[in-house]
Structure formats: structure tokens, C-alpha cells
N, C-alpha and C positions, 0 to 999 in steps of 0.2 A: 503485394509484398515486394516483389521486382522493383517496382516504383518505388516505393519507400525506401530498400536499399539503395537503387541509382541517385535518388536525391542525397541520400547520406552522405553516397561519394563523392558529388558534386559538391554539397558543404565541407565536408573534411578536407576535398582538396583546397580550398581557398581560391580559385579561379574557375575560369569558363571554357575550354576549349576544346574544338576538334579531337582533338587526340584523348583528352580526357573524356569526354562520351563516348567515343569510337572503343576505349578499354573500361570508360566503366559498364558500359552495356554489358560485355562477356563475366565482368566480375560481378556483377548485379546476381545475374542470373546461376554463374556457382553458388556463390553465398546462397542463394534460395532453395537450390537444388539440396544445400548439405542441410538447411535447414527444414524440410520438410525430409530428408532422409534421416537424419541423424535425432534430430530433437522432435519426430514428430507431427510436425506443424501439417495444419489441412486449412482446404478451402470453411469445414465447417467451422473449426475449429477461430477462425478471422471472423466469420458472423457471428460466431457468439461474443466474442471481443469487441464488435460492431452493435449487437443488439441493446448489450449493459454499457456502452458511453455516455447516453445520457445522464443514466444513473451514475457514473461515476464520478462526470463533471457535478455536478450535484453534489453530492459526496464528500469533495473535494474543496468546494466553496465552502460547503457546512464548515469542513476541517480547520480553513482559512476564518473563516468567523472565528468559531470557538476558540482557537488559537490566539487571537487576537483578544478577545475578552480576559481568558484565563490570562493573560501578558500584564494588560493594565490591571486584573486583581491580585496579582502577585506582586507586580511593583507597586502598587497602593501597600503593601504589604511591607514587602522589604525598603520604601521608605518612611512610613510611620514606626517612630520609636515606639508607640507605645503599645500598636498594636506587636501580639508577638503569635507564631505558627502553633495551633494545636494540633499536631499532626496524627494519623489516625488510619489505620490498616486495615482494608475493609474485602470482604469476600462474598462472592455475588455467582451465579448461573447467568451467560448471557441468554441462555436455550437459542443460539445459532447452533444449526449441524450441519454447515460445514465449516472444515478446517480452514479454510483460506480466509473465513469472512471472522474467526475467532481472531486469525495472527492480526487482520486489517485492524479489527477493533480493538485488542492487545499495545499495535504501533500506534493507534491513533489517542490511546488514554495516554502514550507516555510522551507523544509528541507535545500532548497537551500543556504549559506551564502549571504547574501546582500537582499533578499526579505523574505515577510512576507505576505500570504495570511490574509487580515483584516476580508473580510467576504465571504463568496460563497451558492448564492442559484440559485439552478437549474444549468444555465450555466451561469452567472453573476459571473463576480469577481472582490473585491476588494484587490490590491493588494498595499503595502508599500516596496518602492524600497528605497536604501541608496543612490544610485547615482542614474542620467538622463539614464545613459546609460545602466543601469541594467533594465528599464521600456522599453526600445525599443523594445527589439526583444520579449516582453510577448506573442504578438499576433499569431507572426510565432515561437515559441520555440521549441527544439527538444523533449521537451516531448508532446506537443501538437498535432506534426507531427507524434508520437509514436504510441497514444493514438488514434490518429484517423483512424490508421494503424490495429490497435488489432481484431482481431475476434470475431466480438460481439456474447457478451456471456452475458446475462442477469441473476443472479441468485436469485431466489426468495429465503430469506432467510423464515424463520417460523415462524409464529407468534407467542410469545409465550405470554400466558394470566398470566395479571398482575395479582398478589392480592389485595384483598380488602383491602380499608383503612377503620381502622374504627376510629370514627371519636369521 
């Protein structure tokens, strides 16, 4: 993680030098410190991060595919006159239990051209399709199939305490 921040600072800063390694080394190393103190962060906590990358580039390609399909059948769409949107609200169980992999799959329907996640709690979803045929396959979808593939990995983020309101 030090590394990765020192590279950070090297990129941000826009140059190379002496001086800037010599202070980013000590700033590397704060930032890491507040960040395993303040948010958490662990050694195991970075393998697990490490162990689901494959899966996630993966994932991610899928994303960029389907992305790219729904793109050209929506603009097949929106340039045939004749063809017109029968659009169509459709409500489904992913059965993910967990939370992080419902919200992934929630961003990843609405990132989609042609559908629009309306609402998602727990594993319930409401979703807003443009066409019939864009509602079909919600149930078996290749992110679904992805997602329920992935190596669960639960991570407890930190709580962190609100401030008083005062009133």
C-alpha cells in the first residue's frame, strides 16, 4: 500500500526528483499509517482485494461487452422510425446475499444502455427496461451468473461517528 501511495505522488506530482522522493517517502508512509488507523485497512484485508482481481477484471470485460451491445441495440432503436420502445418494469430476486455484490449488480443494470435499476433492497429489484426483450434475460444475465461466481469476500467497512447536530 506505501507503494502504491508513493507512486500516486510521483504521478500527481508531474516530475521526477530528489527532493520529491526524499518527501514523498515520509508522506507515503502517513497516509498509510492514517489509513490502516483510521479506515481500518489490513494486511488481510489487501489479499482479499488481491485474491478476487481476477474475478473482477473478468467482470469488468463482461461489463464493457454488454455495454457495448445494449449501445448498438438501443441506437438500432433510436434510429429506426419505425421501430418504437415498449418499455416495461420488471421485478426479479437476484438470491446474492451480499450487499456489495446486490449494489455491483444494481450499478451494473443501470450502467447498461436500455435498462435502469428503479429501486434495490436487499436482493429485490426493480428494474425499467426500454424494450420487452431487454426484461428477459434479467433473471439469468451474464452479470448475475458473474456475480454469483465471485469469491465471497464480505468487507466490513468502519464505522465512522457522525457529528453532532446541534440543533
Amino acid at each position: 500500500m506505501v507503494i502504491l501511495f508513493f507512486i500516486l505522488w510521483l504521478v500527481l506530482n508531474g516530475r521526477f526528483s530528489l527532493e520529491l522522493v526524499l518527501l514523498g517517502i515520509p508522506i507515503s508512509l502517513a497516509v498509510c499509517a492514517f489509513v490502516v488507523k483510521v479506515l481500518g485497512y489490513s494486511l488481510q484485508t489487501e489479499k482479499k482485494l488481491l485474491r478476487g482481481l481476477p474475478w473482477f477484471l473478468e467482470y469488468l470485460l463482461n461489463l464493457i461487452v454488454e455495454i457495448g451491445k445494449a449501445s448498438f441495440s438501443v441506437a438500432a432503436l433510436a434510429f429506426n422510425p419505425k421501430a418504437a420502445p415498449e418499455p416495461v418494469i420488471v421485478e426479479f430476486h437476484s438470491g446474492l446475499d451480499s450487499a456489495i455484490m446486490n449494489v455491483i449488480l444494481a450499478n451494473s443494470i443501470t450502467l447498461t444502455p436500455g435498462t435502469i435499476t428503479i429501486f434495490q433492497k436487499g436482493d429485490f429489484f426493480v428494474v425499467h427496461c426500454l424494450r420487452r426483450e431487454y426484461a428477459q434475460g434479467l433473471e439469468e444475465s451474464s452479470f448475475l451468473r458473474r456475480l454469483h461466481l465471485f469469491p465471497y469476500i464480505e468487507f466490513q467497512l468502519p464505522r465512522i461517528p457522525s457529528l453532532p447536530v446541534k440543533k
